[in-house]
N, C-alpha and C positions, 0 to 999 in steps of 0.2 A: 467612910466609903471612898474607894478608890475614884481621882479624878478622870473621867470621861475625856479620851481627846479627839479632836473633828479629823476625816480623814485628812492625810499632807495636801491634798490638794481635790476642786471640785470635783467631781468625777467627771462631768461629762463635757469637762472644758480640758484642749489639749486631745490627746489621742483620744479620750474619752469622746469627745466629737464621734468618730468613726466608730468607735463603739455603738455609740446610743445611732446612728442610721445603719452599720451593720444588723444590730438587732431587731431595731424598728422594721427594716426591710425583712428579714428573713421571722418576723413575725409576721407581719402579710403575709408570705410565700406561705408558710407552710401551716396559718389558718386556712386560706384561699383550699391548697391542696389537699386536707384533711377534709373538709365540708366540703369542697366534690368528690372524693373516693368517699365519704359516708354516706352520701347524699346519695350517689348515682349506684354504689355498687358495696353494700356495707358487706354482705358476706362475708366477698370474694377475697379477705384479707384483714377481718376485723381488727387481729392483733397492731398489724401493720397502721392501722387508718387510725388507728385507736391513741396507737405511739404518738402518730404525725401530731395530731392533736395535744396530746401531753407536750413534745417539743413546740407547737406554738405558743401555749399557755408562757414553758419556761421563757422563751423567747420576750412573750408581753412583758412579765415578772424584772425581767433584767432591764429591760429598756425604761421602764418605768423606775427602777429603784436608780438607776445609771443616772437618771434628770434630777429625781427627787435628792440624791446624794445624804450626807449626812451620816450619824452610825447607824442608824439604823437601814438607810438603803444600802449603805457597802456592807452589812454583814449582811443583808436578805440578797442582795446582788450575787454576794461569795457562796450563800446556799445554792439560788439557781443556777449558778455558773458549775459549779458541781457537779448537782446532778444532772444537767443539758451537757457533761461530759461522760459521765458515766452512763448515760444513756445512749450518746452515740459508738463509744466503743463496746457497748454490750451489746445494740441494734447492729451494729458494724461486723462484729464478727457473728452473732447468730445469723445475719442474712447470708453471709457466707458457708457458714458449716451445717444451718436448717432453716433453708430455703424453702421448705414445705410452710415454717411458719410466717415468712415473707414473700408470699406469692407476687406480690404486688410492689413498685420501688414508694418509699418515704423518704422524706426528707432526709433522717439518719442511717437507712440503708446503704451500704456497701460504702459506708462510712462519710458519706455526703458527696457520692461521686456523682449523683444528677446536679450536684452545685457546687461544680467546680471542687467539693471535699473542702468549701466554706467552714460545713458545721463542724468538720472536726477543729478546724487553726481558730474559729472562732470562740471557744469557749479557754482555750488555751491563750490566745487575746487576753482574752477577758481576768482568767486568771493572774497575768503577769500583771494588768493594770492594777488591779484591784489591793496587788501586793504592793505595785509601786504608789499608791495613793493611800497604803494602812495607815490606821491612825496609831498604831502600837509602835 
C-alpha cells in the first residue's frame, strides 16, 4: 500500500488563518440569511433560499475540515471548495440569464455581488491554498 503523506503544511496556520475566519464568517452570513428568507418568505424564491442554504452548509464543511486539517480534511476541504465554486458560477450566471428563478438576491447571486463578490475569489482562495498545502 502506497505511503499516505500529511498535507506540506497545517491548513489553517499561515494564510490558512484568513481562510478558516473568511469561511467561518460567511458561514454565518449566509446561514443567518438562508433562515430568514425561509423563515419569513419561503415561496417567494424557494430555489434561491434553498441554494443560500446549500452554500452555508458548504461554507460550515470547509471551515471545519480547514481546523481539523489532515488528509482527510484537505481532501473533504478540496471537495467543498469545489462545488461552493461551481455553485457560485452556475448561481452567478443563472441569476443573470433567468432571473425568474432568482427573484430574490442569495449570497451566490450575481456572483456574490451583495458581498463585495467575496464568494466568488473565496473559493478560488481556497483552491490555491489547498494546492499549496497538497500532500502529493
Amino acid at each position: 500500500m502506497p505511503e499516505r503523506r500529511q498535507p506540506s503544511q497545517a491548513l489553517s496556520q499561515g494564510w490558512g488563518r484568513a481562510l478558516v475566519f473568511a469561511y467561518g464568517l460567511f458561514a454565518v452570513a449566509a446561514t443567518g440569511r438562508s433562515a430568514v428568507q425561509l423563515g419569513m418568505d419561503p415561496d417567494k424564491a424557494p430555489l434561491a433560499y434553498s441554494l443560500s442554504l446549500v452554500a452555508a452548509v458548504l461554507y460550515l464543511v470547509a471551515t471545519t475540515c480547514l481546523l481539523l486539517g489532515g488528509n482527510t480534511g484537505w481532501r473533504v476541504a478540496g471537495i467543498a471548495v469545489t462545488i461552493e465554486l461551481l455553485g457560485v458560477l452556475s448561481v452567478g450566471t443563472l441569476s443573470y440569464v433567468a432571473t425568474d428563478l432568482f427573484p430574490d438576491k442569495t449570497v451566490w447571486s450575481h456572483f456574490g455581488q451583495g458581498y463585495g463578490f467575496l464568494p466568488l475569489v473565496l473559493p478560488l482562495a481556497g483552491l490555491a491554498w489547498l494546492r499549496h498545502t497538497s500532500p502529493a
